[in-house]
C-alpha positions as CSV (number, residue, x, y, z in Angstrom):
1,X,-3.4,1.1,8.7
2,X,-2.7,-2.3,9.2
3,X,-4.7,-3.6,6.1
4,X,-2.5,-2.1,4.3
5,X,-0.5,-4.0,2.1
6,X,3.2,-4.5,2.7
7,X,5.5,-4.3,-0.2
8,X,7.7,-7.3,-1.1
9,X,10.9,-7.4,-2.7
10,X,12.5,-10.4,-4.6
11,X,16.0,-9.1,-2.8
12,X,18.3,-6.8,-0.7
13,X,19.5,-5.3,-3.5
14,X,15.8,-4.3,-5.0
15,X,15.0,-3.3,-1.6
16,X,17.8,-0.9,-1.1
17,X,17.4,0.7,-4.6
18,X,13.9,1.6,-3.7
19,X,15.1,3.2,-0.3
20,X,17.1,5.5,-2.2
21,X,14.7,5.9,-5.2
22,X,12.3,6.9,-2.0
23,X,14.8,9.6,-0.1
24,X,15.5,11.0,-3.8
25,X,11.4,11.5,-4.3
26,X,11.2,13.2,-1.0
27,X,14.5,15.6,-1.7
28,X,12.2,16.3,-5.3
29,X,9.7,17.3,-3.3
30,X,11.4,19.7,-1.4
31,X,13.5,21.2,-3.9
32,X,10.1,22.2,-5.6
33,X,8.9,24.5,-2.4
34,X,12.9,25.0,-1.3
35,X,11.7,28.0,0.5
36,X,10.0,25.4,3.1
37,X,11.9,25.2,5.7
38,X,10.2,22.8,7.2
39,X,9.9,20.7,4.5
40,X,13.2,20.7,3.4
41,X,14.8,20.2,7.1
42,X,12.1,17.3,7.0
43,X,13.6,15.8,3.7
44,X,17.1,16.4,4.2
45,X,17.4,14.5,7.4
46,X,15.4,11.9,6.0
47,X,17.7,11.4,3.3
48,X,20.7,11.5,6.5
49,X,19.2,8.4,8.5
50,X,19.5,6.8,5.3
51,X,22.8,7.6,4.7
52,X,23.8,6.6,8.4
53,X,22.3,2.9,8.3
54,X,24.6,2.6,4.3
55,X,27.6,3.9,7.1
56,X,26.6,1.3,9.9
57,X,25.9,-1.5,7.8
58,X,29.4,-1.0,5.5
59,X,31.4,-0.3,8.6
60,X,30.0,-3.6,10.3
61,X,32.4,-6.5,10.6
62,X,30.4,-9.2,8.3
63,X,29.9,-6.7,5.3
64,X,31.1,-8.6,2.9
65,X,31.7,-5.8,-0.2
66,X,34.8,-5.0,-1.2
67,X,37.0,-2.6,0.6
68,X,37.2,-0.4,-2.0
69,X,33.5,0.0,-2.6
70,X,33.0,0.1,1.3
71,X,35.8,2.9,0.8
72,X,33.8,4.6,-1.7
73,X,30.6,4.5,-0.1
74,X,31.7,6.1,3.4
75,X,33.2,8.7,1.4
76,X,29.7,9.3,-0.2
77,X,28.1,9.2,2.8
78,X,30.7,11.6,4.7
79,X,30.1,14.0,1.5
80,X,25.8,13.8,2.1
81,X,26.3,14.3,5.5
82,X,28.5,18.1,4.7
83,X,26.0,18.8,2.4
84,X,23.1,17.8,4.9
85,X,24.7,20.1,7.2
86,X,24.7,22.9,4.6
87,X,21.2,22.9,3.4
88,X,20.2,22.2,6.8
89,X,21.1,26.1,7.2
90,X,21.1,27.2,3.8
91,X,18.8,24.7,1.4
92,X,19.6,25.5,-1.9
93,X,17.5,24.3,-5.4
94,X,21.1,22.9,-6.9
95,X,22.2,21.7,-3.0
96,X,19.2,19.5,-2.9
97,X,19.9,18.3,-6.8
98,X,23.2,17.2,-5.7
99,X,21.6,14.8,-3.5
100,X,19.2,13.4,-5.3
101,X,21.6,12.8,-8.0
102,X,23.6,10.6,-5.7
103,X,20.8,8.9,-4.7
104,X,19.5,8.1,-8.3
105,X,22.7,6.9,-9.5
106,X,23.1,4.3,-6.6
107,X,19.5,3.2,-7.2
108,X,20.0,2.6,-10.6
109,X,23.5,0.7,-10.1
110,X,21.4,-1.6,-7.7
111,X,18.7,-2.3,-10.2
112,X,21.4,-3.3,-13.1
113,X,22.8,-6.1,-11.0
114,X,19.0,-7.5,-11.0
């Protein structure tokens, strides 16, 4: 395990993208068997810690994005934590598509600034 090698990223921007490129894989994943519990439970809260490091990190002092996109993004984040808590209990095929949506489209807008 530690021979393996470590991915590098030119910058914070490329390595965020990936993160949510990543959580939107694993959400794939579990959307194809949804009636996995386990699997899903396993994905969605995943896809939460992510979410709750974007909250830390924008609600921090130094962040230095604009208030409205900070805005923006704890909104996001306060919407992926309802539906968390809903397909935590219920995961649903178009639930699970919702997130991953998200989660593409933020990838993406971090790639075009690259």
């Amino acid at each position: 395990m530690a021979d393996e090698p470590k991915v590098q990223f030119e910058n914070k921007r490329e390595m965020d993208a990936a993160a949510f490129s990543q959580a939107a894989y694993v959400l794939d994943q579990a959307r194809q068997k949804v009636g996995d519990t386990e699997a899903c439970e396993k994905a969605l809260k995943y896809n939460q810690l992510l979410w709750s490091i974007v909250q830390a990190d924008v609600s921090e002092g130094k962040n230095e994005l604009p208030d409205e996109l900070k805005a923006n993004l704890i909104s996001l984040s306060l919407f992926v934590d309802k539906q968390t808590s809903k397909g935590l209990s219920d995961p649903t095929e178009e639930l699970l598509d919702s997130l991953i949506n998200i989660n593409l489209n933020i990838s993406e807008g971090l790639m075009e600034g690259n």
